[in-house]
C-alpha positions in Angstrom: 0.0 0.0 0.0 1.5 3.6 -1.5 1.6 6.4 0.7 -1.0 8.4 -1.1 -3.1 5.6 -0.4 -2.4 5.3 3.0 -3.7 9.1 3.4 -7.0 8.9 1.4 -8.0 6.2 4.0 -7.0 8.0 7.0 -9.2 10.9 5.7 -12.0 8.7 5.1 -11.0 7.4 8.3 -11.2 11.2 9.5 -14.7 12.2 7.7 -16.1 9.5 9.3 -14.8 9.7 12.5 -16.2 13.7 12.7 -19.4 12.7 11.5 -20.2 10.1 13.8 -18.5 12.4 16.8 -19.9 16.1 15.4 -23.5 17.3 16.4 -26.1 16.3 13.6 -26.9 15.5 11.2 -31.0 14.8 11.4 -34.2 14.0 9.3 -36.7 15.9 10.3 -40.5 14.4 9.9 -43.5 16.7 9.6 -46.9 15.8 8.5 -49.3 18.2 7.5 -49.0 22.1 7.3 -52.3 23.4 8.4 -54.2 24.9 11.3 -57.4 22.1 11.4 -60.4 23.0 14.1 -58.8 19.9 15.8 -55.5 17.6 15.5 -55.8 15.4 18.7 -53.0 13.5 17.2 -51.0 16.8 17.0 -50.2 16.2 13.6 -50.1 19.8 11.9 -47.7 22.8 11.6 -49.3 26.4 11.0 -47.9 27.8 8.0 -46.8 30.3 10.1 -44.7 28.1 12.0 -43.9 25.9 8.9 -42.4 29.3 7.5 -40.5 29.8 10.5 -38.9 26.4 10.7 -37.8 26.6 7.0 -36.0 30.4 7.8 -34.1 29.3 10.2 -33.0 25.7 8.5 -31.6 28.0 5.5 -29.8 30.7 7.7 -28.1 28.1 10.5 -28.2 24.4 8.9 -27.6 22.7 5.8 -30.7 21.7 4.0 -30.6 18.9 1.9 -32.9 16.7 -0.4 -33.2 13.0 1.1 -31.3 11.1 -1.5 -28.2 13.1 -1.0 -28.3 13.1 2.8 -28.5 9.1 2.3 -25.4 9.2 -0.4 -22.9 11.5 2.0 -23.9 9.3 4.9 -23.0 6.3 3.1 -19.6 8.0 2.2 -19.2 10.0 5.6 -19.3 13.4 3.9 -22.5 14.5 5.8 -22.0 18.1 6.6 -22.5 18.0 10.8 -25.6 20.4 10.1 -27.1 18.7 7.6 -30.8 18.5 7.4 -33.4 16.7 5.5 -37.0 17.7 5.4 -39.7 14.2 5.2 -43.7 14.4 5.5 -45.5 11.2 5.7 -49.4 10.1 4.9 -50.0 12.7 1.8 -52.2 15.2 3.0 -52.9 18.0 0.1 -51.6 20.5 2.4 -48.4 19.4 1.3 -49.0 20.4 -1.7 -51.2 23.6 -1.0 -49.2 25.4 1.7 -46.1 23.1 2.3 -44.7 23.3 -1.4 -45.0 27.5 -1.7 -42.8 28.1 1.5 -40.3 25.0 0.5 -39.9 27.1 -2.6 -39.7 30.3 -1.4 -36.4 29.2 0.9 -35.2 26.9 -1.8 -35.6 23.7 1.0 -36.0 20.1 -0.8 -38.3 17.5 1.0 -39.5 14.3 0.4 -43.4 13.8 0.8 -44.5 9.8 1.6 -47.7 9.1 0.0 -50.1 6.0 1.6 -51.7 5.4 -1.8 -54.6 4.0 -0.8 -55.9 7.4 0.0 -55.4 8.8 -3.4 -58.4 10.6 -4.7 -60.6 9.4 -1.8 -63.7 11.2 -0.7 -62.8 9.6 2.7 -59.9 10.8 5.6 -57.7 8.4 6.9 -58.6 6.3 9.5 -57.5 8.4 12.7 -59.2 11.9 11.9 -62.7 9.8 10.6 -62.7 8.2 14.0 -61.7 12.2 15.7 -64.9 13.2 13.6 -66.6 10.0 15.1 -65.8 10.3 18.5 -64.9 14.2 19.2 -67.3 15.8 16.7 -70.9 15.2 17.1 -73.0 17.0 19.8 -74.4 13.8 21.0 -73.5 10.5 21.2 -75.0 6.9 22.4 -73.7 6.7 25.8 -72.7 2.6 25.1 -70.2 1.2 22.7 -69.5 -2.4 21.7 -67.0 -3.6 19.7 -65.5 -6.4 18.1 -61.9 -5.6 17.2 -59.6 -8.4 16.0 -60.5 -11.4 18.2 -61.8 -8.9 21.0 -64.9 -7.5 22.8 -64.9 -4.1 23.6 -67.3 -2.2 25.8 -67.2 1.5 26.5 -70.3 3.1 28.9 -70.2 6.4 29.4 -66.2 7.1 29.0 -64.2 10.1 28.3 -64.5 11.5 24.4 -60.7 11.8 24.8 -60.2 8.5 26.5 -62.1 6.5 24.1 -60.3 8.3 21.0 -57.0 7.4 22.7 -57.9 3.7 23.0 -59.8 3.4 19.9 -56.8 4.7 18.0 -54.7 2.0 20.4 -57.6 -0.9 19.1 -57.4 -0.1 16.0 -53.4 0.7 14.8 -52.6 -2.7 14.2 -55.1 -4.0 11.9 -55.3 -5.0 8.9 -57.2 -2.9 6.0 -60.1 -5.2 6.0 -60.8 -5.5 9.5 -60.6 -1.3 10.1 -63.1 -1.0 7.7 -65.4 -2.6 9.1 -65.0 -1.6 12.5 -65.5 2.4 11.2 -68.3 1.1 9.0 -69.9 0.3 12.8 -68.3 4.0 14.0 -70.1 6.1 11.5 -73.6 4.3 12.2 -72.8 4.4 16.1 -72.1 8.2 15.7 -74.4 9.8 12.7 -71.0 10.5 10.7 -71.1 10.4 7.0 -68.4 8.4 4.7 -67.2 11.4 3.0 -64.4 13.5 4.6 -63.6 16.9 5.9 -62.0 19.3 3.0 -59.2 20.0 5.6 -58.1 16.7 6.0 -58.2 15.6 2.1 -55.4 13.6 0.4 -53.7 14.6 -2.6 -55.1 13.0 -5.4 -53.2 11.8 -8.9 -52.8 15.1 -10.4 -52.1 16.8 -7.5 -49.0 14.0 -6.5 -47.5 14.8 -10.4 -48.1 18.7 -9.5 -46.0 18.2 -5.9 -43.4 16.2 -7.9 -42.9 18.8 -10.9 -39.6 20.6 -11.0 -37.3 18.6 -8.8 -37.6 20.0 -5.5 -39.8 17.5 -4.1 -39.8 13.8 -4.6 -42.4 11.3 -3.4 -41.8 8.3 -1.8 -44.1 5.0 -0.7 -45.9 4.8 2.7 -47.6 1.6 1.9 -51.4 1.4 0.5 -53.2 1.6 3.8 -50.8 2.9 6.0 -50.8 -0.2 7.5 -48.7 -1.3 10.6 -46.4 -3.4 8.7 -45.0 -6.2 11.4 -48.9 -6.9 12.3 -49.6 -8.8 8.4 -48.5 -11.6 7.2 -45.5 -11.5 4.9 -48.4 -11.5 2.0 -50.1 -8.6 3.2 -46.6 -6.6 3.7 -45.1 -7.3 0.3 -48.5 -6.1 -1.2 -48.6 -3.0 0.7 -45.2 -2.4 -0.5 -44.9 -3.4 -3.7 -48.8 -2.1 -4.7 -47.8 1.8 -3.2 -44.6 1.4 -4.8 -46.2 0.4 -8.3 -49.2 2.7 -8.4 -46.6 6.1 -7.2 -44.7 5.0 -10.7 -47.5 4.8 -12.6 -48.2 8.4 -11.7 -44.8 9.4 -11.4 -43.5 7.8 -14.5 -40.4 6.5 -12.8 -39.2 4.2 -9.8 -40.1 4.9 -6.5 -36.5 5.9 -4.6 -37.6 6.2 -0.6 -40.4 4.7 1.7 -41.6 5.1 5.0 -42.8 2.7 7.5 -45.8 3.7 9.0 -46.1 4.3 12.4 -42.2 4.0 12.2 -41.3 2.8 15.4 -39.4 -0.5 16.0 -41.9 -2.9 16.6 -44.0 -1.5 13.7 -41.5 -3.3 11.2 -38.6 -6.1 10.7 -36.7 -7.8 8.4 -39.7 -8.6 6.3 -40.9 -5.4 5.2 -37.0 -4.6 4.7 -36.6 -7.5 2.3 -39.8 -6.8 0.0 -37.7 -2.9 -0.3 -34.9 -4.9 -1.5 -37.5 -6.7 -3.5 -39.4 -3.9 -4.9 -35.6 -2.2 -6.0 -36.1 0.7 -3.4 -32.7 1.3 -1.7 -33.3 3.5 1.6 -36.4 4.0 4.0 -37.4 5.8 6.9 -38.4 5.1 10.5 -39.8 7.2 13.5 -37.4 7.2 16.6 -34.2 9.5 17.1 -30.5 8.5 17.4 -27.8 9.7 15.6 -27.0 9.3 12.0 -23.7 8.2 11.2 -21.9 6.1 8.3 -23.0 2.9 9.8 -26.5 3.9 10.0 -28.3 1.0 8.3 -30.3 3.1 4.6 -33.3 0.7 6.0 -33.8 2.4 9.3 -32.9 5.9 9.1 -34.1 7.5 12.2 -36.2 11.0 11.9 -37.2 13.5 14.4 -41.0 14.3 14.7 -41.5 18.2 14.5 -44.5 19.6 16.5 -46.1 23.1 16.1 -43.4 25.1 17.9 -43.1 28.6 16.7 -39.7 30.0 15.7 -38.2 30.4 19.3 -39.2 27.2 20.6 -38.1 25.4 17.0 -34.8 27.0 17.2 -34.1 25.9 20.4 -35.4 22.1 20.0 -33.4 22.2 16.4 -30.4 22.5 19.0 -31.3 19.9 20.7 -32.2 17.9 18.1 -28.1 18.9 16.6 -26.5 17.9 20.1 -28.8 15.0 20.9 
């Protein structure tokens, strides 16, 4: 081994060494930028605050799109400040008030679409049941449920409480069985099928329209946002595979990034990382913090969830979030 080569590795060496030691680098995960009546699961951003977030990611980090943060990783060139901007489900906000202040800072992101949603008159799951539970002035004052291979009785509980341990009940099954079980929500509560306006998803044209001009690409969050290590290895590789195919067929080209929904460890394994493999898609993203580093595996890349802090309070975390 020549002496020139003996330096290049001890730089590499070096590079990653800093990274792994240096504060950052992090993914950041929103979900919607909007100001809903309600968000019980505290899923919004105010464009206000979204705008605030974005300034002060341009003036004291290093914003980056996702595929680059996951090559310099890989190679240990990740600036210690490096940021990356994700939003999982695809909510149209993304596109409607999300996309306008990513632009106006120049900030990439990458948006996770659950396709199942596309073009649906209904919301997802967790805001029907908000509008099922929370909403009306009145409700029955029992609830029965079956839920998996379960019997569930509620008398006279808590709107909150029984939201929090519906959404529990509910999280881990599969598309089939939900279904039904809000089929019985709507006709316990008076709710209607059709969705809220304010918690629509994008639809086809509106996923092409986010996508246009490079600054946002869209990844796969499964078909039904499903909780991935609850299926059979069946179920998984068709939630995968079927958000993966239908995103290309609106996209016109491979799907790059995913998402697991939900995010956490349990909510995933080896399984849902082999049909990636499968389906050609070669980094994906979870829900927990630790630090990113070159050993970081492209299959679990952790992300930290951003609340609706104003520009104080952001700043501050975004320190935290740095030095964690």
């Amino acid at each position: 081994m020549n002496l020139i080569t003996i330096w290049h590795k001890a730089q590499s060496g070096f590079r990653r060494l800093r990274q792994e030691l240096c504060p950052g680098p992090r993914i950041l995960l929103y979900h919607r930028v909007a100001e809903p009546p309600s968000d019980p699961q505290r899923l919004a951003v105010s464009p206000r605050h979204f705008a605030e977030h974005l300034e002060i990611l341009r003036s004291t980090a290093h914003p980056m799109s996702l595929a680059a943060f996951a090559a310099s990783m890989r190679e240990g060139t990740l600036p210690p400040r490096a940021v990356a901007i994700t939003f999982d489900d695809g909510y149209a906000d993304n596109l409607l008030a999300a996309r306008p202040l990513l632009e106006r800072f120049d900030v990439p992101a990458t948006v996770f679409v659950a396709t199942g949603q596309t073009g649906s008159e209904e919301e997802f799951w967790w805001d029907e049941l908000e509008r099922a539970v929370l909403s009306p002035a009145e409700l029955p004052e029992v609830l029965s449920l079956r839920i998996g291979a379960r019997d569930y009785g509620w008398r006279s509980t808590p709107r909150t409480r029984l939201y929090r341990e519906l959404c529990t009940a509910l999280r881990t099954l599969s598309r089939e069985a939900r279904a039904s079980v809000m089929q019985t929500m709507r006709t316990w509560s008076g709710i209607e099928a059709a969705g809220r306006t304010t918690h629509r998803t994008l639809n086809a044209p509106e996923i092409y329209r986010l996508a246009y001009g490079g600054l946002i690409d869209i990844g796969a969050h499964t078909v039904s946002h499903a909780f991935l290590s609850a299926q059979t290895p069946a179920v998984q590789h068709n939630e995968i595979d079927g958000s993966c195919r239908r995103l290309q067929a609106i996209l016109g080209r491979p799907v790059r990034s995913f998402a697991y929904p939900y995010g956490t460890p349990v909510s995933f394994s080896s399984v849902a990382i082999d049909c990636l493999r499968g389906a050609g898609v070669p980094l994906a993203c979870a829900n927990y913090f630790t630090r990113v580093g070159p050993r970081t595996d492209p299959y679990r890349l952790p992300r930290v969830l951003v609340r609706n802090l104003d520009g104080e309070d952001f700043s501050r975390h975004f320190q935290a979030f740095l030095n964690g």
